[in-house]
C-alpha positions as YAML, in Angstrom:
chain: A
units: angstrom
residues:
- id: 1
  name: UNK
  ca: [79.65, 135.57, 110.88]
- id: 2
  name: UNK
  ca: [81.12, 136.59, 113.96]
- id: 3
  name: UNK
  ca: [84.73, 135.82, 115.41]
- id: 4
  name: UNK
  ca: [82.87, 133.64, 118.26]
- id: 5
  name: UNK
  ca: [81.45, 131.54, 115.82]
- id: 6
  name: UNK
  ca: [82.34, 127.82, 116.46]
- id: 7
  name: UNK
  ca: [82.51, 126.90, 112.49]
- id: 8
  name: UNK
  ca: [84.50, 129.83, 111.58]
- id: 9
  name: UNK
  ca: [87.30, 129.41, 114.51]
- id: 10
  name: UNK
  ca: [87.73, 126.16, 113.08]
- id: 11
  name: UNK
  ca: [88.02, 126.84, 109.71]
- id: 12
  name: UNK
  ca: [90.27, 129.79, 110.54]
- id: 13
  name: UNK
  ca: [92.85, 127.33, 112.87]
- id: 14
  name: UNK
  ca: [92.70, 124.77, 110.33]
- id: 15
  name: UNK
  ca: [93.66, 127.24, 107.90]
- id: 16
  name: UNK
  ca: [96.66, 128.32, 109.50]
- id: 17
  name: UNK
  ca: [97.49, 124.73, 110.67]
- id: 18
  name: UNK
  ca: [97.72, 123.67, 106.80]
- id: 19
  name: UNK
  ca: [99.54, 127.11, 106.40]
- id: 20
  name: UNK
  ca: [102.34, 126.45, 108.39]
- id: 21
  name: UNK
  ca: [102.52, 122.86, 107.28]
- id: 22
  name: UNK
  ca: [103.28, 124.29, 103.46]
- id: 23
  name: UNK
  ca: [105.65, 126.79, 104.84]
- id: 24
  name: UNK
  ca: [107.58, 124.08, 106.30]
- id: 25
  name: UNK
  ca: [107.85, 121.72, 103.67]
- id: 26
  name: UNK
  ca: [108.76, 124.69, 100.97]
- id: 27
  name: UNK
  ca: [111.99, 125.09, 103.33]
- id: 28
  name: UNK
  ca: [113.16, 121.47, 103.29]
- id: 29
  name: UNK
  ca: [115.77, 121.31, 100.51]
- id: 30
  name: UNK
  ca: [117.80, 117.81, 99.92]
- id: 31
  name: UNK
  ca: [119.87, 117.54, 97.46]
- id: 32
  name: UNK
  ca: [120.72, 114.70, 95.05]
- id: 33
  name: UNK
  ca: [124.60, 115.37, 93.32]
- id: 34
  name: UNK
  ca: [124.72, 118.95, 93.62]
- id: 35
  name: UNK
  ca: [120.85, 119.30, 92.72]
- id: 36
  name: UNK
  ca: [117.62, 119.22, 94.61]
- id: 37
  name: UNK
  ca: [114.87, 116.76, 94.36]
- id: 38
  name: UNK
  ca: [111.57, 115.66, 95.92]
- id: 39
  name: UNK
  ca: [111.37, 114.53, 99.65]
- id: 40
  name: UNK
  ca: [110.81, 111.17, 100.05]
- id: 41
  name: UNK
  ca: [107.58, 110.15, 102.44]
- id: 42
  name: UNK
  ca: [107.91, 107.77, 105.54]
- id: 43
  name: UNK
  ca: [108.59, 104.15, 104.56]
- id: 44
  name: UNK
  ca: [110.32, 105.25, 100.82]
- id: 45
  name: UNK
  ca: [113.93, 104.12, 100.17]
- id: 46
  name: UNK
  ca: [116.20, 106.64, 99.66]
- id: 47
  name: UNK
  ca: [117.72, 105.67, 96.53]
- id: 48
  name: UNK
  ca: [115.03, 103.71, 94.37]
- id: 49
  name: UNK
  ca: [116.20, 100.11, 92.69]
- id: 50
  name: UNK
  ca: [116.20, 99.77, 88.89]
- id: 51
  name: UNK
  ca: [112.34, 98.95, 87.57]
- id: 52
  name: UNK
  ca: [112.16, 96.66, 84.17]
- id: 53
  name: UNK
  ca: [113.97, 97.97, 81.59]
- id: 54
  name: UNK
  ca: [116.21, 100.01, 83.58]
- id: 55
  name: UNK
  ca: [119.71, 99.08, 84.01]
- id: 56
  name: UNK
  ca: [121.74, 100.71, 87.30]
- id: 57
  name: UNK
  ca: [124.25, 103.47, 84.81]
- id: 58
  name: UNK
  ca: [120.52, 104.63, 83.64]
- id: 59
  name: UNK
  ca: [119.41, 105.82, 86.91]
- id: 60
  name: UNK
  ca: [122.34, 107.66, 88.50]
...
């Protein structure tokens, strides 16, 4: 296929859309008490509440 190919300049920007997406994300860092942990997605409390069985020393 040829660069002028619709189907292939498409693939090739959404490639390096989703590229630069993961290159992002791999330099957000947060830390939780010194170490680092997962970002949270839109909507997610920060700091999650206890779940059955869990008491609040268990968690921190």
């Amino acid at each position: 296929m040829g660069e002028d190919n619709i189907r292939l300049a498409g693939r090739l920007a959404e490639t390096s859309a989703l590229t630069k997406v993961l290159v992002a994300l791999d330099q957000i860092v947060v830390h939780d008490n010194g170490r680092p942990r997962a970002v949270r997605g839109a909507g997610a409390t920060d700091r999650p509440g206890p779940t059955l069985g869990q008491s609040k020393e268990s968690i921190s």
